[in-house]
C-alpha positions in Angstrom: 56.7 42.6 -42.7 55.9 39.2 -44.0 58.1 38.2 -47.2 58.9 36.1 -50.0 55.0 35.1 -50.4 54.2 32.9 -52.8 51.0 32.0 -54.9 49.9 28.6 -54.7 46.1 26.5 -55.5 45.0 29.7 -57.6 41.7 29.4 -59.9 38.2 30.8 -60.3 36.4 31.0 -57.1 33.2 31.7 -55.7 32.8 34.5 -52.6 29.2 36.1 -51.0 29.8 39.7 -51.1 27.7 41.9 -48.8 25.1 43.8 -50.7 26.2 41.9 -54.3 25.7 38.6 -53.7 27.5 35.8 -55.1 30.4 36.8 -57.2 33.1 34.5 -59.0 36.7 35.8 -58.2 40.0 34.5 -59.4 42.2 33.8 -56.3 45.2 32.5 -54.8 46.3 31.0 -51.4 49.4 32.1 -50.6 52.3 30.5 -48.2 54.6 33.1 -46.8 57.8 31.6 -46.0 59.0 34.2 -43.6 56.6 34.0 -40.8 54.4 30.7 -41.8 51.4 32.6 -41.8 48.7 32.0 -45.0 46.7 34.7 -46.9 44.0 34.6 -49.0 44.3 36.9 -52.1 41.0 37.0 -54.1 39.9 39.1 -56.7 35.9 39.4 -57.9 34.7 39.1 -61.8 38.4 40.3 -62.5 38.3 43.9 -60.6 42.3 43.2 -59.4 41.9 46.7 -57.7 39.9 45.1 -54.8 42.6 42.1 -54.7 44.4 42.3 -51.4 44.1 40.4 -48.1 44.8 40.0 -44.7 46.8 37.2 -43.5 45.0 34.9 -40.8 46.8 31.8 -38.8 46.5 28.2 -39.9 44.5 27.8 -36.5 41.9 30.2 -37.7 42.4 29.9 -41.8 38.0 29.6 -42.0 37.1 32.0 -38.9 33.1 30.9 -38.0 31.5 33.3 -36.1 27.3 33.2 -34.9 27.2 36.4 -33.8 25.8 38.2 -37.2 22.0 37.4 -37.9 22.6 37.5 -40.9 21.2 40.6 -41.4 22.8 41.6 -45.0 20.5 38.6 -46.0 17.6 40.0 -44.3 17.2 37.2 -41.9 16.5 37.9 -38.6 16.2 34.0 -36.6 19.9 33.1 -36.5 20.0 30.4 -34.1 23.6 29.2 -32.2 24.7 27.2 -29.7 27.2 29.9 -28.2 30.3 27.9 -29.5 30.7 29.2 -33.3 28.3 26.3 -34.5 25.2 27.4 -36.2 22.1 25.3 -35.5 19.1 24.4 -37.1 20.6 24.5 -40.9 22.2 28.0 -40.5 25.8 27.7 -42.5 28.3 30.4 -42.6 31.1 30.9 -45.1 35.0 32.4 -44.4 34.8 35.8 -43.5 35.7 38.3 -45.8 38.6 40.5 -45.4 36.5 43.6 -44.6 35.9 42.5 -41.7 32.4 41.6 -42.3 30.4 38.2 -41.2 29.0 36.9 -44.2 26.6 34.2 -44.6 26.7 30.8 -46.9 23.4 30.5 -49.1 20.8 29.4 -47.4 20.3 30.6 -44.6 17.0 30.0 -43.3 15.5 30.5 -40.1 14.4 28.0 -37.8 11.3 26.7 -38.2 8.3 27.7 -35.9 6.5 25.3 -34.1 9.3 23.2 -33.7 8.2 22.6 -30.0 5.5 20.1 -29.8 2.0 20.8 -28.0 1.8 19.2 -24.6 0.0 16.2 -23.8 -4.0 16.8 -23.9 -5.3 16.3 -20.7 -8.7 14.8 -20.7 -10.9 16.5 -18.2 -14.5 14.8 -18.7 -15.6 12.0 -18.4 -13.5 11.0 -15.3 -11.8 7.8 -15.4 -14.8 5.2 -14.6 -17.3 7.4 -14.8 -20.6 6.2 -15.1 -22.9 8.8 -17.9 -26.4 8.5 -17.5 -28.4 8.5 -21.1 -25.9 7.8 -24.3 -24.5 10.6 -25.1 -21.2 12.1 -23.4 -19.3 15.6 -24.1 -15.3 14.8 -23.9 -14.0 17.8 -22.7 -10.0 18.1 -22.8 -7.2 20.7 -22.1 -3.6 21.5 -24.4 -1.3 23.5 -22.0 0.4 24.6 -24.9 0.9 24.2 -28.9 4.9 25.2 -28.8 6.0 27.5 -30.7 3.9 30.0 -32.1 4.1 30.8 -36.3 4.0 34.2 -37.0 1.3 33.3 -39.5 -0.5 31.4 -36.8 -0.6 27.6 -35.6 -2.6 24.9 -37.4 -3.5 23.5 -34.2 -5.8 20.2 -34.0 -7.1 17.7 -32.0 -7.0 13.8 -33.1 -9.5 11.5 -30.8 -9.5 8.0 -30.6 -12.2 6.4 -28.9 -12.9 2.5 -28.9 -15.8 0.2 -27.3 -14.4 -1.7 -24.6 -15.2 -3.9 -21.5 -12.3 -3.0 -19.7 -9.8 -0.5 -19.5 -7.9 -0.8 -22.9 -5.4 1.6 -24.7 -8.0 3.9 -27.2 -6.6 2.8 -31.1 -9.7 3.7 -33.2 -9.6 6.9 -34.8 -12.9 8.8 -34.1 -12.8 12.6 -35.1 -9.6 15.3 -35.9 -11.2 18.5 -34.9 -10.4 22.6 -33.3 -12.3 22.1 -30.9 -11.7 20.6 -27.3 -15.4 19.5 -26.9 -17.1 17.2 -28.4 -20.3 15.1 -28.0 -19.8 11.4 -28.4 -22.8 9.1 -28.9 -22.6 5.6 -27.6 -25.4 2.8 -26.5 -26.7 2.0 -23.3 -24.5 0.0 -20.8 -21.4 -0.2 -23.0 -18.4 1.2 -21.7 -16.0 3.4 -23.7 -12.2 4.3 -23.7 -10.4 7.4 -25.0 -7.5 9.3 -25.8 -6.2 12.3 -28.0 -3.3 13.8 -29.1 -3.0 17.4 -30.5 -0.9 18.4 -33.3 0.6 22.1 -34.4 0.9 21.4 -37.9 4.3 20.6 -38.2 5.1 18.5 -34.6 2.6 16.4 -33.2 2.5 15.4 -28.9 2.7 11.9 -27.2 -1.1 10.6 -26.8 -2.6 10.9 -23.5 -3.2 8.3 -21.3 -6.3 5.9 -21.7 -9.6 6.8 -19.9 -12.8 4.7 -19.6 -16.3 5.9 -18.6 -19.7 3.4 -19.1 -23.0 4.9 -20.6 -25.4 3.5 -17.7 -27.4 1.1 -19.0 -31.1 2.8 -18.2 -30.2 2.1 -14.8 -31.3 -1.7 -15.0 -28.4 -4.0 -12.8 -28.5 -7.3 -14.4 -27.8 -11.0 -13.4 -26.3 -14.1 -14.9 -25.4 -17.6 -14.4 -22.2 -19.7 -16.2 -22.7 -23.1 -17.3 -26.3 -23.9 -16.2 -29.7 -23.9 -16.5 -32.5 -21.6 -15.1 -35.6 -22.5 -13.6 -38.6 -20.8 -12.2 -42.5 -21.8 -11.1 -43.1 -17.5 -11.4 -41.5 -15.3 -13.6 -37.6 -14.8 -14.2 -35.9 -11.0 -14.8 -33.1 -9.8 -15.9 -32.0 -6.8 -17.8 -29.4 -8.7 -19.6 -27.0 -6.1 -21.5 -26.7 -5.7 -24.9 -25.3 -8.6 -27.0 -24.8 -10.9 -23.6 -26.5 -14.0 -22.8 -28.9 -14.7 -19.8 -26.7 -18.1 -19.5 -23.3 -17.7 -20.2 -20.8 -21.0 -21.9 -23.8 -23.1 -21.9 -26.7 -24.3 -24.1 -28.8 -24.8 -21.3 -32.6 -24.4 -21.1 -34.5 -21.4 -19.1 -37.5 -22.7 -17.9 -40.7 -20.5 -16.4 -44.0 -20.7 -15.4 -44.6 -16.9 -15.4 -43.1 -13.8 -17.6 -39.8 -14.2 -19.0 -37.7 -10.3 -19.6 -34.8 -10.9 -20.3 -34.2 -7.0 -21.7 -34.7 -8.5 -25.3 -31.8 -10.7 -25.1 -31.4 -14.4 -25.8 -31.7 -17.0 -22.6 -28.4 -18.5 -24.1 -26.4 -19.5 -27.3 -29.4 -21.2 -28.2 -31.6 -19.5 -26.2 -33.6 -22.1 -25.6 -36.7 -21.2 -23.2 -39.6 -22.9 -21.9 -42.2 -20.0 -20.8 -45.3 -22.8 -19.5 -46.8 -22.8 -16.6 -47.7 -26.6 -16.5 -43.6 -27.3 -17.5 -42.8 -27.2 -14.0 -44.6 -29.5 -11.3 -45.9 -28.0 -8.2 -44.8 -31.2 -6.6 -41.3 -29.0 -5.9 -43.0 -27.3 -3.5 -42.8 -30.5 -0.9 -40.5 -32.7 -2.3 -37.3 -30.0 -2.4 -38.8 -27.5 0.4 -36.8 -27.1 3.8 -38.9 -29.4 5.9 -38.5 -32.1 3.4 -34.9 -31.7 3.8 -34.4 -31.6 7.3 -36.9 -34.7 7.9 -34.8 -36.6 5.6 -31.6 -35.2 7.9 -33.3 -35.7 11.0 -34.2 -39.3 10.1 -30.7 -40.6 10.2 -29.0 -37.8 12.0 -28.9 -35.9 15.2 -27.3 -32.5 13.8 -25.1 -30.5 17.0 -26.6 -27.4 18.3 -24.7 -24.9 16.6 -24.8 -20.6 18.1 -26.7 -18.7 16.2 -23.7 -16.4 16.1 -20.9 -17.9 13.7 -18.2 -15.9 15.2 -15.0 -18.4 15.0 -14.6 -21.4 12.7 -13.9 -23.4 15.7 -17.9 -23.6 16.1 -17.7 -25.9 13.0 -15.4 -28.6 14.7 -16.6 -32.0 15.7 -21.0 -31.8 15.2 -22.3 -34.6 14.3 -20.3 -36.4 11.7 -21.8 -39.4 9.2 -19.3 -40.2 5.7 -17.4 -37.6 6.3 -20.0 -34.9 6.7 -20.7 -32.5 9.6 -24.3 -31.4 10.2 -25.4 -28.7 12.6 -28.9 -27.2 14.1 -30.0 -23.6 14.5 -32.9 -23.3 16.4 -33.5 -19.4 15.1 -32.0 -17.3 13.1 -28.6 -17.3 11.8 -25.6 -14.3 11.5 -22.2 -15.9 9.9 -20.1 -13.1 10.7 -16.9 -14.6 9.7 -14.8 -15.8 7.0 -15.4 -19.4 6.3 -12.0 -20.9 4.5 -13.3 -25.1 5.1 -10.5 -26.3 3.0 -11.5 -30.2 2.9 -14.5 -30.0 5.4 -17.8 -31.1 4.6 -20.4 -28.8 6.8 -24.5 -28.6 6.6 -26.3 -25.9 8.4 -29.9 -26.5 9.0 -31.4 -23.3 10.0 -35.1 -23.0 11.5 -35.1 -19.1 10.8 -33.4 -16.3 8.6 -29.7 -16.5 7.9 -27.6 -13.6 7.5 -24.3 -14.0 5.5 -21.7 -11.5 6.1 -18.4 -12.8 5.0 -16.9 -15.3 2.5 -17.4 -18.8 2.7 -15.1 -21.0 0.4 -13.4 -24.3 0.8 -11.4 -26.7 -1.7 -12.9 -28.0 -4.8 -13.9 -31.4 -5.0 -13.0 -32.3 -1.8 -15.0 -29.5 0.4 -18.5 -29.0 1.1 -21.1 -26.5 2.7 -24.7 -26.7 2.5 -26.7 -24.2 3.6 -30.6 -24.6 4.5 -33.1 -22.3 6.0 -36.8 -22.5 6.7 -37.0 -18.3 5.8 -34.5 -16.2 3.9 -31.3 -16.2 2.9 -29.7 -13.1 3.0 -26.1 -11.8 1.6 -24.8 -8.6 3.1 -23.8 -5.2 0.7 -20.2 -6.1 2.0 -19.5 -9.2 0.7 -18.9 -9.3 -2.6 -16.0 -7.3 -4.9 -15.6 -3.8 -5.3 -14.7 -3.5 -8.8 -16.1 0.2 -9.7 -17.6 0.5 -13.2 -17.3 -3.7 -13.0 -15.6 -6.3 -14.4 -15.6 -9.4 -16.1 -16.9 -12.1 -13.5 -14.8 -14.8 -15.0 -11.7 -12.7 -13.2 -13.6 -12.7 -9.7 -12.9 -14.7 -6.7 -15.5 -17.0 -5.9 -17.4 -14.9 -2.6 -19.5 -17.6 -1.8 -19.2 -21.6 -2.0 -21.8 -24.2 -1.8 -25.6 -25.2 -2.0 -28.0 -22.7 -0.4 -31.5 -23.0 0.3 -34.0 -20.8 1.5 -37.8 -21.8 2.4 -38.7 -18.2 1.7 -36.3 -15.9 0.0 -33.0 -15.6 -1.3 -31.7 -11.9 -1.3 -28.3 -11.6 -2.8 -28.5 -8.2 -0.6 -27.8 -4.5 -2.3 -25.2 -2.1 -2.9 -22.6 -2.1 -5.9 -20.3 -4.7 -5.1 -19.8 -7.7 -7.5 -21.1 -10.7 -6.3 -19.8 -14.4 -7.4 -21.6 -17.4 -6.4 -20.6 -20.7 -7.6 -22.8 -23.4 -6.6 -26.8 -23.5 -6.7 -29.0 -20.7 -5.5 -32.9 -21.8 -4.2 -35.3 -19.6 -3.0 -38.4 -21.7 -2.5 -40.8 -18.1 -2.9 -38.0 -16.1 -4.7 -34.9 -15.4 -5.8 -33.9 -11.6 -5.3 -31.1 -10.2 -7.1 -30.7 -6.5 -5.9 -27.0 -4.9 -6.4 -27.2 -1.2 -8.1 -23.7 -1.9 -10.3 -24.9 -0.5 -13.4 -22.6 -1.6 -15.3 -21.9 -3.5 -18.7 -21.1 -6.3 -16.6 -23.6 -8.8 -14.5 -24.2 -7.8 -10.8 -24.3 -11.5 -9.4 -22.5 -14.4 -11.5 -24.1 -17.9 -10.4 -21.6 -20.4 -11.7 -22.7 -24.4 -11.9 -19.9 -26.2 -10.2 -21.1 -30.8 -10.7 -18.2 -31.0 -7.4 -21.0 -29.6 -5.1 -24.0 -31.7 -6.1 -21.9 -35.2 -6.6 -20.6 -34.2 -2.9 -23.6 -33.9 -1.1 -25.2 -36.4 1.1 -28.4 -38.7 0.3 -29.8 -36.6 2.8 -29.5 -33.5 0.7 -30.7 -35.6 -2.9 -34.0 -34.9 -4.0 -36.2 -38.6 -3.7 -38.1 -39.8 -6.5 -37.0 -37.8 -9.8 -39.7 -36.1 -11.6 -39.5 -36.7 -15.2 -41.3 -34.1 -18.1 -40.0 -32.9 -21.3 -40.1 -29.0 -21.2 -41.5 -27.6 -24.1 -37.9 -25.7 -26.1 
């Protein structure tokens, strides 16, 4: 029997009582000397006939329990951790002497959807694809949208979708929508990146990952050249992509005797153009032609027989050297099957047939050299080049190929959908063929002007007698 219990702390309280309510109750703690132990007297509104209490240990003097959801309040989504602490806002008061669990106001259940909906995962276009026309459907998955309301989800769909030349994160908002497909309408060899996010009204996921895909520009590959002019007796082509430049960094002039396409386009920055057929003399056609080149070679020169298999760089040692320069004689055709990498070397190639280039050819700027002339064609094969997919910006490349190269006939830069750099000039006495199928919003073959290759070559190799004539702008 516990004894000589005293009253201490007493004053108006507050108490939840099951099926009242809130009730104000004038209570005491009391400390009973006997066994230490404390009870809790209370008394609600004044009605002493339900004062009374059990006495509980210090230890335990506000008992928490998570058991009880809280079903005198009607709530139903108690939430706890399984260690007496209520989660998600749930707070519980002392428990009453009844031996009841009794909850403090405010007990609210935790909130639906407080899962968020997994990351959209775009299925269409594929990363790089290439979309015929200029319209694409984006076409994207949500796993899930967490956890469900009882009233229903508000789930949506933000998409962000930005122009870009190369793979960039997606920033620009485009549409907030239901729906996981939707038709996006671009323009014709621009490429485009996207991403999404989805959202259950109250939690939103982590965007997805950037995708790209490139509206095919009508399926016209184009060409263009950096820091020089172009020049043609015929016609010049090229299907030059929207708001780019047939001539890239340069005000220089295009110059042709036939049609000029240039996809509607400007030549350059100041797209100067000279379409004329008198602008250009015929006189190039014997004064910068193969056998004008070779006589002026042969005339103070005996060029070394040279295979016409280039199958080791060793074939390129010794020939026949004058300032500095090796020249070299192929009495046919030509097939460089190798690497060239001519660091400080200075190498011509006279070839009295087709040449066939298979593989690289570089060597160090300023100091290196390697001149290429051929009484037919020249022709680059599908393998030399970059394989960049849906492109990229040329200015990035590697330089493939290296020099001066002349062909009395043709000048095929060769097919398939590898990028193709070029620095140094291209001449093809009939034509110059640009053929790679990139599609893409950037150029096919980049021809860059490099001054290091034409202040290096030989008097042999400089055209006699300049021609002078102001080409009509």
């Amino acid at each position: 029997m516990r004894s000589q219990c005293m009253d201490y702390n007493c004053g108006w309280r507050w108490q939840y009582v099951r099926n009242e309510g809130w009730e104000e109750y004038w209570g005491c703690d009391q400390y009973c000397a006997g066994d230490y132990w404390a009870c809790d007297r209370y008394c609600y509104n004044g009605r002493m006939e339900t004062c009374g209490g059990e006495c509980l240990g210090w230890s335990n003097q506000w008992r928490e329990d998570c058991t009880d959801p809280c079903l005198d309040r009607g709530e139903t989504r108690t939430v706890c951790d399984g260690s007496n602490t209520c989660q998600g806002g749930y707070s519980w008061d002392n428990c009453a002497n009844n031996g009841t669990n009794s909850c403090r106001g405010g007990c609210v259940p935790l909130p639906c959807n407080s899962v968020a909906p997994s990351v959209p995962f775009l299925v269409s276009p594929k990363n790089n694809a290439n979309v015929s026309g200029t319209s694409a459907t984006l076409n994207l998955v949500v796993d899930s949208y967490g956890t469900p309301c009882a009233g229903g989800n508000t789930n949506q769909i933000t998409i962000y979708v930005n122009q870009c030349d190369a793979l960039t994160p997606a920033t620009t908002l485009w549409k907030t929508t239901a729906s996981t497909s939707e038709v996006y309408t671009g323009a014709g060899g621009k490429g485009y990146c996207w991403s999404a996010e989805a959202t259950n009204g109250v939690t939103t996921s982590a965007r997805s990952a950037t995708e790209r895909w490139i509206f095919l520009p009508g399926g016209q590959p184009w060409w263009q050249v950096s820091g020089g002019g172009v020049m043609a007796i015929g016609g010049i082509s090229s299907k030059v992509n929207s708001g780019k430049t047939l001539i890239k960094d340069s005000p220089a002039v295009l110059v042709a005797g036939g049609t000029i396409d240039l996809n509607g386009q400007k030549a350059s920055s100041t797209d100067w153009q000279a379409n004329d057929p008198t602008a250009i003399s015929t006189k190039l056609n014997y004064r910068y032609d193969y056998w004008e080149a070779k006589s002026r070679v042969l005339a103070t020169v005996r060029p070394a027989s040279l295979s016409t298999e280039l199958n080791s760089q060793d074939q390129l040692l010794g020939g026949s050297v004058e300032n500095g320069v090796s020249y070299f004689l192929v009495t046919g055709n030509l097939n460089i099957n190798i690497p060239l990498a001519l660091g400080d070397q200075k190498i011509v190639i006279l070839a009295d047939g087709d040449v066939t280039i298979r593989n690289n050819i570089n060597f160090t700027d300023n100091t290196g050299l390697f001149a290429l002339l051929a009484k037919g064609d020249i022709t680059i094969d599908s393998q030399v080049g970059t394989d960049t997919g849906t492109g990229a910006d040329p200015d990035t490349l590697p330089a493939h190929l290296e020099g001066i190269f002349l062909a009395g006939r043709n000048f095929n830069s060769g097919t398939g959908s590898k990028q193709l750099r070029i620095e140094g000039p291209v001449i093809g006495m009939s034509s110059v063929n640009f053929g790679r199928q990139l599609n893409s919003a950037w150029p096919n073959e980049y021809v860059v002007f490099r001054p290091d290759i034409i202040l290096n070559l030989p008097k042999q190799l400089l055209r006699q007698n300049h021609l002078w004539r102001e080409a009509r702008p």
